[in-house]
N, C-alpha and C positions, 0 to 999 in steps of 0.2 A: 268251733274255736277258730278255724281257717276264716270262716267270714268276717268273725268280730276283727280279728285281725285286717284282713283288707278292706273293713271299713272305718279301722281309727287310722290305719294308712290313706287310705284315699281323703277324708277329714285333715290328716295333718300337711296332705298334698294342695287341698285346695286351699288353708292357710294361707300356706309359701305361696303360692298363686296369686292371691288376694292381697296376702300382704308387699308383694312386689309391683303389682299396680297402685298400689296403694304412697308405697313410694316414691314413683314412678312421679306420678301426680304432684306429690309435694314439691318433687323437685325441679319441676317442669313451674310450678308457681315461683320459686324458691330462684331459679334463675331466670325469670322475667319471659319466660316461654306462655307462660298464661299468665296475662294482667287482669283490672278486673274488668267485671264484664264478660269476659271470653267464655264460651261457652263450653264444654267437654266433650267430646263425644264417648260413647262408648265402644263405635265400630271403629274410631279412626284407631284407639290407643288397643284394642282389643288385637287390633291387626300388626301393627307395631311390636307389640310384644309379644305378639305371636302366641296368642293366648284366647280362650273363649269368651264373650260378653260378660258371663256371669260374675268373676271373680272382680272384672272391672266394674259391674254395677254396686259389687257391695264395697269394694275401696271407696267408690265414690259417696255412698250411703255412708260409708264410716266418716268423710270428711265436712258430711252436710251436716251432720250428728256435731264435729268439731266444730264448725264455722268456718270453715276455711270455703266452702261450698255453699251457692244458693239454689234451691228448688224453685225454677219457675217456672208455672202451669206454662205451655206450649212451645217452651223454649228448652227445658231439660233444666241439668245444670251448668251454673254459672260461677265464677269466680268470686268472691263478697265483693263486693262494694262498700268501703267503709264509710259512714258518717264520721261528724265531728266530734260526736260525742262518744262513737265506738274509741275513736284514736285518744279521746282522754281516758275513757275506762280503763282501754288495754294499756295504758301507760302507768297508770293507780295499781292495777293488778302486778305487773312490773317491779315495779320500787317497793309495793309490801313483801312479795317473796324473796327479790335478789337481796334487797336492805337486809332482813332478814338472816340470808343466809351468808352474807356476806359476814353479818356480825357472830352468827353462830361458828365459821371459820376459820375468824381471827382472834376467837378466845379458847382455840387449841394449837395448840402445835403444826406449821406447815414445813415439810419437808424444802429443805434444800433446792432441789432438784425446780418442784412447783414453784418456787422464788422466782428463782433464777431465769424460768420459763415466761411466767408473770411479768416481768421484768423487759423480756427480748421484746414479746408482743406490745409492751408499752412505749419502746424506744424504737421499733418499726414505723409508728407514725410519726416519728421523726426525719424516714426517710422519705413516706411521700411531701413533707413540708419541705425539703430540700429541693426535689425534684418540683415543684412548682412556682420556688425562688428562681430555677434556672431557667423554667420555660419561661416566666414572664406574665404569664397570665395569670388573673384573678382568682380563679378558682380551679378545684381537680375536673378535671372530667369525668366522662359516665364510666370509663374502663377504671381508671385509678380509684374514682370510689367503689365499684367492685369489689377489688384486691382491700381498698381501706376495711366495707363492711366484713369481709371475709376474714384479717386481723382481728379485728371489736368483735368479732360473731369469738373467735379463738378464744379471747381471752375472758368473756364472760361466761364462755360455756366451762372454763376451767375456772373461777371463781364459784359456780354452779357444781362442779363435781367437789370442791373442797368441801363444800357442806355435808357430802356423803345425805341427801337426800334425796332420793332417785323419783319421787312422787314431784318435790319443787322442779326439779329439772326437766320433767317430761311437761309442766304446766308452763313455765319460762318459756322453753325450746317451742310449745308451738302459740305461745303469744306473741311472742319476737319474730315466727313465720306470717301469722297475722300483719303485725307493722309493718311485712314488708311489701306484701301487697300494694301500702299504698305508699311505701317509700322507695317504691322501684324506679321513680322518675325522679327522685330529689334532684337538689343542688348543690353542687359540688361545694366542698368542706374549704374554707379560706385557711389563708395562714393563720390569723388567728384564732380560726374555729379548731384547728390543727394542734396551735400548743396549748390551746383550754384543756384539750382530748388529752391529751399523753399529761398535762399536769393532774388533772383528773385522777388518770390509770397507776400514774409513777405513788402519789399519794394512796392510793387503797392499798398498792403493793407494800407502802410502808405501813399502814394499818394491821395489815397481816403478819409482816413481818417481825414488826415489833409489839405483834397483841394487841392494837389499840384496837379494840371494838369499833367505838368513838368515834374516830377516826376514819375507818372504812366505810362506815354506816351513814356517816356523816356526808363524805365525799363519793359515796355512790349514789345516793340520794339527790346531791347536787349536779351529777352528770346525769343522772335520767329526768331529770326536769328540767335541763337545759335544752336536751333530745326532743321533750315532749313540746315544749316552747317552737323549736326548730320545726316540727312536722305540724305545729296549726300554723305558723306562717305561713309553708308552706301549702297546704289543705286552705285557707285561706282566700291565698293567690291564685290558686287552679278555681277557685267557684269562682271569682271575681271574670277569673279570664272565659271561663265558660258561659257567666252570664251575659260578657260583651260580645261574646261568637254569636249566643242565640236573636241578640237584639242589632251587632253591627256584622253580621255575617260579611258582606263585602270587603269589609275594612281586613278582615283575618285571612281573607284570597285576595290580597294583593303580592303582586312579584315581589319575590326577595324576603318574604313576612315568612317566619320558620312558624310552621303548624305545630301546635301544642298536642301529643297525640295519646297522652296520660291521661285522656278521663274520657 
């Protein structure tokens, strides 16, 4: 009896083990610590965390399983590499579930409280549109879209708990980890890409608020396809630019020329 015991103890310890490297990971993609390409190790993070190989090799096996990870013979794993056509799948997979639940949401009852929160995160991007009327420049930068993606990550992960579907939310959550892979380098959001966003967000909050199915399904549908529009430009313009590094290599080492260092 002692045994069985210390050995569904030691099973539920290496778990918590595995599953803390395993996060570990995510979140090292997840804030732009591993882009793609980069490769994992297993003694560096093993050591880091202060923890044995093992539990880091099956995190990483869990995330190769996911996609977030590549296996490649002599190299280990890697970070994905997305194609063009991954960014439109994952974008398709996207808008079927959020649309989705977004309409299943709005044809029940949303508390008060969830509104009114709906609502802050929507008129938050109305402060970084202010803050880049004052700087003067064009677009936000790589800190302020941070802080932006960080807001949009909020407010659709609570769009995603309204549905009370814990299977759609675990699929979203690491498809949108997915995008960001390869949206860790974007480009900074304009003003007017600023109030599309929040007139977007301010509209589904009224879809919910006032039961329009319709409405929310409608207009969330047209923000993730404007999103997806946004990262092939995007994806686009990095192959364009990567194709003229490989044929005018010299031209992209000239003084003063900012290195492109996203792909």
């Amino acid at each position: 009896m002692t045994d069985a015991r210390s050995s569904q103890t030691r099973k539920k310890n290496d778990g918590s083990v595995r599953d803390l490297a395993y996060f570990h990971i995510q979140k090292m993609i997840a804030t732009g610590q591993l882009v793609a390409g980069n490769p994992v190790s297993e003694l560096y993070l093993a050591k880091e965390l202060g923890i044995s190989r093992t539990p880091v090799r099956e995190a990483i096996g869990q995330l190769v399983g996911e996609g977030l990870l590549d296996q490649i013979p002599n190299r280990g794993a890697v970070v994905v590499q997305l194609t063009r056509q991954d960014i439109i799948e994952l974008y398709e997979l996207r808008e079927a579930l959020e649309v989705y639940a977004v309409g299943k949401a709005a044809s029940h009852p949303v508390s008060h409280a969830d509104i009114d929160r709906l609502r802050e995160l929507a008129d938050k991007i109305l402060t970084f549109k202010e803050e880049l009327m004052k700087s003067g420049k064009p677009a936000l930068d790589q800190e302020q879209m941070q802080s932006l993606t960080s807001c949009d990550l909020s407010f659709h992960a609570l769009l995603m708990r309204l549905a009370a579907n814990s299977r759609i939310v675990k699929i979203v959550n690491e498809t949108r980890l997915l995008i960001r892979i390869f949206a860790m380098h974007r480009d900074g959001h304009t003003i007017q890409r600023l109030d599309q966003m929040n007139n977007h967000h301010r509209d589904i909050v009224r879809g919910l608020s006032e039961h329009d199915d319709q409405l929310a399904m409608r207009t969330l549908s047209e923000h993730i396809k404007t999103s997806l529009e946004e990262r092939l430009e995007e994806f686009d313009h990095w192959e364009r630019e990567a194709s003229l590094r490989q044929s005018l290599p010299v031209f992209f080492d000239l003084p003063g020329r900012v290195k492109d260092s996203s792909r």
